[in-house]
N, C-alpha and C positions, 0 to 999 in steps of 0.2 A: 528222151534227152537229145538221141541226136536229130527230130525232125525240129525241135525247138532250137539248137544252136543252130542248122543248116537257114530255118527261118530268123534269126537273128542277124547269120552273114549278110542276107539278101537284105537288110536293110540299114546298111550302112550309116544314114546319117542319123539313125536311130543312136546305135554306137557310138558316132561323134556325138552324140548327148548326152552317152552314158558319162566319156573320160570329159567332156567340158564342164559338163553340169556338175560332176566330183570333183574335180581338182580344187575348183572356188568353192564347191560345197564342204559335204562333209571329211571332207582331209581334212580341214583347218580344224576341225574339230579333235581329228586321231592327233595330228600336229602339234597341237594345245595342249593335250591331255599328256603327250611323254614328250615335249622339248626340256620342261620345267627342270627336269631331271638332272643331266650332266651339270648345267650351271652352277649348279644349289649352291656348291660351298664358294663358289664366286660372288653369288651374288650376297648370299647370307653376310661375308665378309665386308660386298659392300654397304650392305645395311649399319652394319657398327661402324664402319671407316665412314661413313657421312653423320653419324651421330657424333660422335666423336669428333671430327671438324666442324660440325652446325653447332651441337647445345654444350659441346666438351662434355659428354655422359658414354661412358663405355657400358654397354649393354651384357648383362647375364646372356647364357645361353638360354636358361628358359622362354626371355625376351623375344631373343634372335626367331626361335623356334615359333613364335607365337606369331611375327609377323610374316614370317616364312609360309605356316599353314593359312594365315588370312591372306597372302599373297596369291596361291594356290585357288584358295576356294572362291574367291571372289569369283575367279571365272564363270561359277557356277552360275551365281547371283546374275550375271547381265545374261547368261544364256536362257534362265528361268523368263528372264523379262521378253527377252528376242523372241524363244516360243511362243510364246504367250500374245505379240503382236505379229505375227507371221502369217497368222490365217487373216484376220483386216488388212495388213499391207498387200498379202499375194491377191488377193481380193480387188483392193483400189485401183494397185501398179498394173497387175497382172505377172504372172511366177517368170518370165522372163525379165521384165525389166527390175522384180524386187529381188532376183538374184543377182541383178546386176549393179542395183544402186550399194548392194550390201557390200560388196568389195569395195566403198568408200569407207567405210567404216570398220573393217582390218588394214585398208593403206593409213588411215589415222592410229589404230591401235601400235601396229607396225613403227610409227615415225615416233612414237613416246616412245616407245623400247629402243629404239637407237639411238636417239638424245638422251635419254635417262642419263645415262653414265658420264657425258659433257656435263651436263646442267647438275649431276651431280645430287641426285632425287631420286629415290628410291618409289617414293609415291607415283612417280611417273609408271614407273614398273605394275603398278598398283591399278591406276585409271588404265593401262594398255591391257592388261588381263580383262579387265572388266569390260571392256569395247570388243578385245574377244572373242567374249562371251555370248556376247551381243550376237554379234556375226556368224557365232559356230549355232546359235539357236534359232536365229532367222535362217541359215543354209540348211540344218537337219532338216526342216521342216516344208520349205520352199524345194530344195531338192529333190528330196523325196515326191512331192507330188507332181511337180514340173517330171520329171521323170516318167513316172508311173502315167501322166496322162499324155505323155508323147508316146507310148509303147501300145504295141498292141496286143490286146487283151490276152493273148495264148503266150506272149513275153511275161506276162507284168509280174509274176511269180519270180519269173529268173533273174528280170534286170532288176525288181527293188531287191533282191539281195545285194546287189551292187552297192550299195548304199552303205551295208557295214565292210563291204571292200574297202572302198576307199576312207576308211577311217580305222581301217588294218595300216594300208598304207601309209596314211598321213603319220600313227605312231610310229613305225619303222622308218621315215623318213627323220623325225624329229632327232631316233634314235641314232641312224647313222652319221648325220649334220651334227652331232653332239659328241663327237669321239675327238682325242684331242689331237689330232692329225688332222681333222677340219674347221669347227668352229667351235668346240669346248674345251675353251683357252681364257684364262683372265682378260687378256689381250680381245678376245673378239666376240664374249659369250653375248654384248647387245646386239651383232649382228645375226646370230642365231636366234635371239628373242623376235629378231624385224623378220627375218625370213618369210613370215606371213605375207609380207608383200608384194611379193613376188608370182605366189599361185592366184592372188587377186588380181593381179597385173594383168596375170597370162587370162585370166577369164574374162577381164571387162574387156579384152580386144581380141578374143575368139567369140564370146556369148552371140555379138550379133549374126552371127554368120548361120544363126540355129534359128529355126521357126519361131513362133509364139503357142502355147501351149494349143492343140484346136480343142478342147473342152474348155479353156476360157474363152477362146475367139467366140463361138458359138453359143457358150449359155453363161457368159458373161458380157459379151460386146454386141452378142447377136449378127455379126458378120460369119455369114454361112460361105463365102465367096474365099475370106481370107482363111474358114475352118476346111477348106474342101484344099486351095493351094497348102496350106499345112501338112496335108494328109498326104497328098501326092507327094512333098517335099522328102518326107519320115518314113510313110509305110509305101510305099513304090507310085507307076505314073498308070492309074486304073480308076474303074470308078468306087469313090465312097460313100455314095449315095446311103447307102444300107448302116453302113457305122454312124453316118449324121443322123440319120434316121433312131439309131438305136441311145444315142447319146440326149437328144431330145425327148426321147418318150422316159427315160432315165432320169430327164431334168422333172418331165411334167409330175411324174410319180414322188419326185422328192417334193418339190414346190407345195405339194398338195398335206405333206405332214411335216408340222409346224417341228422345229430344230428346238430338244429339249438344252436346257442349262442343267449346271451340274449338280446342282440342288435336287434341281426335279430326278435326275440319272438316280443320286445317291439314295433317294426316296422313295426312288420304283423297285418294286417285288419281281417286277415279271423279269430282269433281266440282273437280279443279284448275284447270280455265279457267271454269269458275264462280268461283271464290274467285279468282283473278287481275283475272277481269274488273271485283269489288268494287274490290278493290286498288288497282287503275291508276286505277280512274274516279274512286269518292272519294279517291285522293290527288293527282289532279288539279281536284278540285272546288274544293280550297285554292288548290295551285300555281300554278291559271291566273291568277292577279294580280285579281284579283274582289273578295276581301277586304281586300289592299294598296289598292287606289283607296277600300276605306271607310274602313279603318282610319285610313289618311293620307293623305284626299283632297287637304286644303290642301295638303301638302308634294308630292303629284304635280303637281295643278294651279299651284302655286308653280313647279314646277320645266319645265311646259309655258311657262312666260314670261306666266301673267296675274298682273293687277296685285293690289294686298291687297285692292283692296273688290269686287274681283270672285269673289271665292276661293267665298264664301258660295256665289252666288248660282249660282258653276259647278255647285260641289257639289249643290247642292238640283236642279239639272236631270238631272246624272247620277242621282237617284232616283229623278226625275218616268217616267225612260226604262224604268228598271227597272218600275216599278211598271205605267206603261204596256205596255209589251211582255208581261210575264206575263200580265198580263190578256188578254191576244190570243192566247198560248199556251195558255190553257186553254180558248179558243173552238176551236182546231185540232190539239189536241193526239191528237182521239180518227181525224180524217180524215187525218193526215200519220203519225202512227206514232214510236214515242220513236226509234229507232234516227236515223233522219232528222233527227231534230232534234239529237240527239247528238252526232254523226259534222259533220252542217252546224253546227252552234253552235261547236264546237270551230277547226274550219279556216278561217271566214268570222273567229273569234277571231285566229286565227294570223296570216293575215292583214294585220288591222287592227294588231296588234302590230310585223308587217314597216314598215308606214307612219310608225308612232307614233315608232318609234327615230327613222327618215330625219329626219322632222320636227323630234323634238328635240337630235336633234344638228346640222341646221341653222337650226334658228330663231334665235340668234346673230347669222348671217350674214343671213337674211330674215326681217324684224319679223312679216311677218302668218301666218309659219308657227305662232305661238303659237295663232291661234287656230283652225287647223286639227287640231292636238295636241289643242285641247279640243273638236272634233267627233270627231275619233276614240275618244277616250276614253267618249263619249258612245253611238258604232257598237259598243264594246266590251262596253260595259255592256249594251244591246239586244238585241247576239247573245248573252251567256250567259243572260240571262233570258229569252229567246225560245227556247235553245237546250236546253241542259242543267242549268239550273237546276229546270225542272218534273220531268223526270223521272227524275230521279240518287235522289231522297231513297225512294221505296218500289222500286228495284229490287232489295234484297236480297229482299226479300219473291215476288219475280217469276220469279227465275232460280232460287233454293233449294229443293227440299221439302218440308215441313213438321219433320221430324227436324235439318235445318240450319238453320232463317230465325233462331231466338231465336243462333245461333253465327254468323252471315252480318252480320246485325244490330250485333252487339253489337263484330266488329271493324270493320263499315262505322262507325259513330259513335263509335269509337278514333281512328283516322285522320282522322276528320272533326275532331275535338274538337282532337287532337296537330299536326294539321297547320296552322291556326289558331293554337296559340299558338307554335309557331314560325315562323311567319310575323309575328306581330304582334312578337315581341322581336327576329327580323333583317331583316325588312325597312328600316330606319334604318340600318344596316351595310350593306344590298346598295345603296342607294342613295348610301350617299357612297362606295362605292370606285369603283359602276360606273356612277354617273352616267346620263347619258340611255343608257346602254345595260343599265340594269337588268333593262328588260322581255322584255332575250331570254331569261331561265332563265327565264319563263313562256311564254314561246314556244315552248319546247321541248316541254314540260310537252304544252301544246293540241295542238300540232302531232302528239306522241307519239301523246298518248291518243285523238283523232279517227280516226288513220290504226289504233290497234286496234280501236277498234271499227267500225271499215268492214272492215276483213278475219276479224273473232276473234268478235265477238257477232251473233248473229239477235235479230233483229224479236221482240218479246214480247205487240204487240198482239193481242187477241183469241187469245191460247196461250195453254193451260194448262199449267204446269211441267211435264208429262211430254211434251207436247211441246218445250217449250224446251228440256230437258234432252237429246232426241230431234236435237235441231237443232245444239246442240254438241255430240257427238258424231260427228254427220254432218261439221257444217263441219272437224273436230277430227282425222278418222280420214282425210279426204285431205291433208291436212298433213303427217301422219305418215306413208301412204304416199309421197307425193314423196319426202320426207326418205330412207326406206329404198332406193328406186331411186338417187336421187343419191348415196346411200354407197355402194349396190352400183357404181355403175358409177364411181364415184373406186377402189374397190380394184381395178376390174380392170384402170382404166389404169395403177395405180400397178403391178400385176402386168405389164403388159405392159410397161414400164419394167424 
């Protein structure tokens, strides 16, 4: 750990790419996912108060709630789309300029949210979520690899943790800017909504001042001149002859096997506890209740037994946690190993989850159990951003080939995106039929998914895919022998029978 941060200082404007490349990247996402929060019953109110002056119709609550969670989830929907065009655009532009043009497109999202409330349009509110979405799916994605291929190879472990940092940050940001001592005020909650415009500001006029990624200069543009000043710029003034070297022969070996679709992926035998192992993980990265405590903090922490002025102030701590704990995870990320963190963040999850019910189904009966609901809540949030929050988001890249990552890829951030906005529109439904016993279908969820990957995936630290691939196969083919013994030997009793 410490010859990796010591080599990290020494590369300074590396680091200036980590906090550049985040701010405009995936903050906007952490951002997005817990601003929504503090506003809620402002905005909720403005939604009837504009019905009410537009069609003269006073809206039900169930109404309210219904436009409220499609308000919410939308976001998902333009981020499904952003993913999803992010590898062609980082492709065309190239990952600097398409992380650059993408801060047009939260300065737009941004200026509906601050006119909304003049113009008097709630739908405006509506289209800005949705733009986004856009923006936080095209950043995840463009980020992350813009990142990862300005680093060097003995970083790239440490700095793409960075990645679920600054979308610790970006909620804890959302969450402090949302307390009503700054902008979660009827009076100013659209300028909280625009806030976005602000970190895209700040990146379309620092971005340039950063290289062009040198694996697209060089096996995109074929400028080995502008990949060699790159590299000087990033990894120090020496020669890199040997890394161009090694990035080329990297390209010739992909070039030569042809990039499956996801049909072909989902259809292929040889790499199906790979693509399970996406499956489970990111549709647990949703389901573990992670998003449910941003999405609707006030109404968990409401429903733990604190009081209204305290809702804020919970909320802002459950980010301080996040935000804290990632940061610690990317100091140990590279000495403890993802699998570990995985496997422990999930069941130390499950856990706290077993507690969180007990409590809230007797806090009722004992008053100060409320406030042990909101230390747990708090141990929740800690274990998945210590846990598998750091290392879930580039593992398609880890366990695939190179002929699967762009197909491994694109349904990991399906599931991520799909999982999200169904969560954001039933979570208010699983809450009022199941009450303080909501949080056991996420319990399931963690408890599932820790206990597969303690027995179903290897360790990926310091392996190269043909060994990971090498190691499920291994873990995979004595599975399968058990399986054919215990058949064998159930047909013979049933023959002896």
């Amino acid at each position: 750990m410490s010859q990796s941060l010591t080599l990290l200082l020494n590369t300074p404007v590396v680091i200036a790419a980590i906090f550049i490349s985040g701010i405009g990247g995936t903050f906007q996402y952490g951002f997005c996912v817990s601003v929504m929060t503090s506003p809620s019953i402002f905005i909720k109110e403005f939604v009837n108060r504009t019905c009410v002056q537009r069609y003269n119709v006073s809206l039900e609550q169930w109404q309210v709630s219904l436009i409220w969670s499609f308000t919410l989830s939308i976001f998902c929907i333009g981020g499904l789309l952003g993913s999803l065009a992010a590898g062609p655009l980082s492709t065309a532009f190239g990952r600097k300029k398409c992380l650059w043009l993408n801060n047009f497109v939260a300065i737009s999202g941004a200026l509906l949210m601050l006119l909304s409330k003049t113009a008097n349009s709630f739908e405006m509110i509506m289209v800005g979520r949705f733009l986004y979405g856009i923006n936080a799916g095209v950043s995840i994605t463009v980020h992350t690899m813009f990142l990862v291929e300005c680093t060097p190879k003995r970083l790239q472990g440490m700095v793409g943790v960075t990645v679920a940092t600054f979308i610790a940050i970006g909620k804890f940001c959302g969450q402090l800017l949302g307390i009503s001592e700054l902008l979660g005020t009827d009076e100013r909650w659209q300028w909280l909504l625009g806030f976005n415009c602000f970190p895209a500001l700040l990146q379309l006029l620092t971005l340039p001042l950063l290289p062009e990624s040198p694996h697209y200069l060089l096996l995109h543009k074929g400028d080995s001149q502008g990949c060699e000043k790159a590299l000087r710029r990033l990894w120090g003034n020496k020669d890199h002859s040997v890394d161009m070297e090694e990035m080329l022969e990297q390209h010739a070996a992909a070039e030569e096997v042809r990039s499956h679709s996801v049909m072909e992926l989902l259809r292929n035998q040889t790499v199906r506890w790979q693509l399970l192992t996406v499956v489970v993980i990111f549709t647990t990265l949703q389901l573990s209740g992670i998003n449910a405590v941003y999405f609707y903090s006030y109404e968990v922490f409401r429903g733990a037994g604190l009081r209204e002025d305290q809702l804020r102030y919970a909320a802002l701590g459950a980010g301080l946690c996040e935000a804290s704990t990632s940061f610690a995870c990317f100091t140990i990320v590279d000495s403890i190993g993802k699998k570990p963190l995985i496997f422990g963040g999930y069941m130390c999850m499950s856990a706290t989850l077993v507690l969180l019910t007990v409590t809230l189904y007797l806090q009722n009966q004992v008053q100060w159990l409320s406030y042990c609901s909101m230390v747990l809540i708090f141990f929740f949030v800690c274990f998945f951003s210590g846990g598998p929050a750091g290392p879930t988001p580039p593992l398609p890249g880890e366990i695939f080939n190179q002929s699967f990552k762009s197909a491994a890829f694109t349904i990991a951030c399906t599931i991520n995106w799909l999982g999200m906005f169904l969560l954001g529109m039933l979570f208010p439904i699983i809450v009022e039929h199941f009450g303080s016993f909501c949080f056991l279908i996420f319990l399931f969820f963690c408890c599932a998914c820790g206990l597969f990957v303690r027995f179903n995936v290897p360790e990926t630290k310091h392996r190269s895919v043909l060994e990971i691939t090498a190691e499920f196969q291994k873990m995979h083919r004595k599975h399968e022998t058990l399986q054919k013994r215990q058949s064998t030997e159930e047909k013979a009793y049933e023959s002896k029978l």
